[in-house]
C-alpha positions as CSV (number, residue, x, y, z in Angstrom):
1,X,107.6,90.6,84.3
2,X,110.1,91.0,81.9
3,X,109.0,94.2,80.4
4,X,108.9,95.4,84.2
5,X,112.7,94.6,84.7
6,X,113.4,96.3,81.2
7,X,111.9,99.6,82.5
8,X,112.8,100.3,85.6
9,X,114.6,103.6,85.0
10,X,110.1,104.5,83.4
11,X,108.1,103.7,86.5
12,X,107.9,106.5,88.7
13,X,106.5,108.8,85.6
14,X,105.0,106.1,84.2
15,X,103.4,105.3,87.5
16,X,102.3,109.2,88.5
17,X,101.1,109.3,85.4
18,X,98.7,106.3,86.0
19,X,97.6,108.0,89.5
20,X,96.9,111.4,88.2
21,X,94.5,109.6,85.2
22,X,92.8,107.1,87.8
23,X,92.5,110.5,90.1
24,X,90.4,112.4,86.7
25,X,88.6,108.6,86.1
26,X,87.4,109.0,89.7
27,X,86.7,112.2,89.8
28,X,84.5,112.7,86.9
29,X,82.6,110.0,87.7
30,X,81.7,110.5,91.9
31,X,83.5,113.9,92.1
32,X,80.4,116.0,91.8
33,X,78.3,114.1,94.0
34,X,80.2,115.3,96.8
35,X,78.4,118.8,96.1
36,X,75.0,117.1,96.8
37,X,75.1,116.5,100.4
38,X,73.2,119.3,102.8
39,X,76.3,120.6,104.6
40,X,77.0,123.9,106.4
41,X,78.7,126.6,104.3
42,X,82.0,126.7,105.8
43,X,82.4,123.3,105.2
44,X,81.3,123.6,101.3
45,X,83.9,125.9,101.2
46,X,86.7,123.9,102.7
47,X,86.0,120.7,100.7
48,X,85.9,123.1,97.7
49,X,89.5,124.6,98.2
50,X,90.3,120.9,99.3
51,X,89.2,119.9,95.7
52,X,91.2,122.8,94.0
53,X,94.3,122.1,95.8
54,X,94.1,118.4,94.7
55,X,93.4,119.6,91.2
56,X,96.4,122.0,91.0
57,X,98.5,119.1,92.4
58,X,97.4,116.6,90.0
59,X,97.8,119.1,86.9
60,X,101.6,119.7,88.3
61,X,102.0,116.0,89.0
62,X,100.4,114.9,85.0
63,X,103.2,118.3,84.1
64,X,106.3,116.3,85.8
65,X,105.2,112.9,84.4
66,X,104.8,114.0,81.0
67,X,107.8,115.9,80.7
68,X,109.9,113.4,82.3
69,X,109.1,110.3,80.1
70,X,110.4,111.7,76.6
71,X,113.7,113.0,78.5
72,X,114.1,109.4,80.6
73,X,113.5,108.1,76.4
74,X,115.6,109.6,75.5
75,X,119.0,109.6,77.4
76,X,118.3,105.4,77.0
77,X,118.7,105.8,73.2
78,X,122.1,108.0,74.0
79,X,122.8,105.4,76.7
80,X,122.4,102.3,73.9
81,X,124.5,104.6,71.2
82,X,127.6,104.8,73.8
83,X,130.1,102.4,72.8
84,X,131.4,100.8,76.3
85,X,134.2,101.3,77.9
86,X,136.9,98.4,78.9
């Protein structure tokens, strides 16, 4: 609990993060079943483009999350380095 209060200012990215890889986890392991069922063409294709669109989004999502951490690192080391003011 303590480490949570610590970090506040890392949770979102650290949290995204966590989705995206549970998302991947899940994906690779029941994603392709999905591609088994006897459906109708049109509906192949939607849940296909559905797929995609979910991909694309978690990619951009992992992007954010990734690049975010280091800089949200960072500016805490600047923060601890500033001498406070009185």
């Amino acid at each position: 609990m303590q480490w949570l209060n610590n970090n506040r200012d890392l949770l979102p990215s650290a949290g995204a993060l966590a989705g995206v890889l549970i998302f991947w986890t899940a994906g690779a392991f029941g994603g392709l079943r999905v591609l088994n069922g006897f459906r109708s063409p049109l509906a192949e294709l939607i849940g296909l483009y559905l797929m995609f669109l979910l991909l694309i989004a978690s990619v951009a999502v992992a992007f954010w999350a990734i690049r975010e951490l280091p800089r949200r690192l960072a500016h805490r080391r600047h923060a601890d380095r500033l001498p406070l003011r009185q």
